[in-house]
C-alpha positions in Angstrom: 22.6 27.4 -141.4 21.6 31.3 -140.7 18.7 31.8 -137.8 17.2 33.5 -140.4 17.1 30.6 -143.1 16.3 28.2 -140.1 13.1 31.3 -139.9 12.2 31.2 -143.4 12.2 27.6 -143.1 9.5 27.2 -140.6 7.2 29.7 -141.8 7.5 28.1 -145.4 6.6 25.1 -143.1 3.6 26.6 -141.4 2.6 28.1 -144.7 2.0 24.2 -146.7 0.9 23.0 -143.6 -1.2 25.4 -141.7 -1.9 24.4 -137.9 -5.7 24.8 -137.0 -7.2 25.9 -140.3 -10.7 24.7 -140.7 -14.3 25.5 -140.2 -15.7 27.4 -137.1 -18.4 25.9 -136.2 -19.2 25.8 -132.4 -17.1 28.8 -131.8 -17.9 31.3 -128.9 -16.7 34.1 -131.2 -15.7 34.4 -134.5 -13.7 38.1 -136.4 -12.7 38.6 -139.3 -9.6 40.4 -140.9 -8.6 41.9 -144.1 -5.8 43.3 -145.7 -6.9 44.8 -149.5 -3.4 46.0 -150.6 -2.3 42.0 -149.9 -5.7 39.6 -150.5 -5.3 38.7 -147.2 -8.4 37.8 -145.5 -8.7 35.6 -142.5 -11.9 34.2 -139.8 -10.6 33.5 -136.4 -12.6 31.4 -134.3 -11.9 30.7 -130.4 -13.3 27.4 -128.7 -13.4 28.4 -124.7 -12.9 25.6 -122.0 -14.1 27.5 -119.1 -12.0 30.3 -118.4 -9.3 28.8 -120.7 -8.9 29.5 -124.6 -9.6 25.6 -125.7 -8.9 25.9 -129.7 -8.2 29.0 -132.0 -8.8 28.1 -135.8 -8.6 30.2 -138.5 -10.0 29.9 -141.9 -9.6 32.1 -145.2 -6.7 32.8 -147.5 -3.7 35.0 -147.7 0.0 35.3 -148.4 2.3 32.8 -147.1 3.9 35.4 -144.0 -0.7 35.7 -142.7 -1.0 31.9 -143.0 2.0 31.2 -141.5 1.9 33.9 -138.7 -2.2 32.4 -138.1 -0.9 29.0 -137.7 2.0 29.6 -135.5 -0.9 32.1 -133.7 -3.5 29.0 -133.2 -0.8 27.1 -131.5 0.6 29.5 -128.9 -2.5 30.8 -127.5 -4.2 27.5 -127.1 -4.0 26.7 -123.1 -4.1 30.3 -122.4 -6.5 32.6 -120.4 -7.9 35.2 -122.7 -6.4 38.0 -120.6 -3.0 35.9 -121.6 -4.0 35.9 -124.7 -4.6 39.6 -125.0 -1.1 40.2 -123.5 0.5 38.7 -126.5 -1.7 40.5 -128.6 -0.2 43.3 -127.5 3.1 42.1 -127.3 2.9 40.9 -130.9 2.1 44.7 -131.8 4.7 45.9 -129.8 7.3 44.1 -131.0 6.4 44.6 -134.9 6.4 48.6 -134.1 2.8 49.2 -134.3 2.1 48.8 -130.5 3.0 50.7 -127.6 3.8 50.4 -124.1 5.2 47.1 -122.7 8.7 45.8 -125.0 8.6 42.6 -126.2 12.7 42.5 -127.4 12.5 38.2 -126.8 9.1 36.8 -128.5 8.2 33.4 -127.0 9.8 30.8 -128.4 6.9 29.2 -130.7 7.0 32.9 -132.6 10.5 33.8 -133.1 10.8 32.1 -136.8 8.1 35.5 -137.1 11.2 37.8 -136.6 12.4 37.1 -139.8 9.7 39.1 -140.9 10.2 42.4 -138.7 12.9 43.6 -141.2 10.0 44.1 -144.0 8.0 46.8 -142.8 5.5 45.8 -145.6 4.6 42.7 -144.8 4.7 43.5 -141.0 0.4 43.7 -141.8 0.3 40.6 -143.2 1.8 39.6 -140.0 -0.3 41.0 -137.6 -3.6 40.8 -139.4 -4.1 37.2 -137.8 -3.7 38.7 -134.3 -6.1 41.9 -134.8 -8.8 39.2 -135.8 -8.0 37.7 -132.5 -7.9 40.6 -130.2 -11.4 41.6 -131.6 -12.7 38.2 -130.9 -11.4 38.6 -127.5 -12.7 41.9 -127.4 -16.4 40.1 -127.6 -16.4 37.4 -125.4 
């Protein structure tokens, strides 16, 4: 089977079964992103432990490429420091052309199924719409 199909296949996976989605209660910050030309619209939470990020959830609806790109999001940041964090944030800009600076040609491992995605410059937002949330919430902590 094609990388690619193996891609597809664990986005579709993320997408029915979305890691993290929930309420956001108890969270030290909460931002929200939206994407009109798509309905996507998305709440990310992050739950600190210390200096640590604890828990990101998400909540909200979208396409299957922003649920799927959220949940696969939830599950590599959690462990993190938020100035890790906001590394990949960047790096997850970079690497879908809308970022510069640092290259990002290898994504971690957890996010790679997301390359499948890179070759659709219009769903690229849908994408990244999950992270922006993220970096704002950052932003405010």
């Amino acid at each position: 089977m094609a990388a690619n199909s193996l891609y597809k296949d664990v986005l579709l996976g993320h997408f029915r079964n979305p890691r993290n989605k929930g309420e956001l209660d108890g969270a030290a910050v909460v931002r929200r992103g939206s994407n009109p030309r798509c309905g996507d619209d998305i709440e990310v939470g992050i739950f600190m432990a210390g200096s640590r990020i604890d828990l990101v959830r998400f909540r909200g609806r979208g396409c299957s490429v922003c649920i799927a790109s959220a949940s696969m999001m939830t599950e590599a940041v959690a462990g993190h420091t938020s100035d890790e964090t906001r590394h990949l944030c960047a790096q997850m800009h970079h690497w879908f052309g809308q970022g510069t600076g640092e290259d990002m040609t290898n994504p971690p491992p957890e996010l790679e199924a997301l390359s499948a995605v890179r070759e659709y410059p219009a769903r690229r937002r849908c994408v990244l719409l999950s992270w922006e949330a993220l970096a704002d919430a950052l932003a405010a902590l």
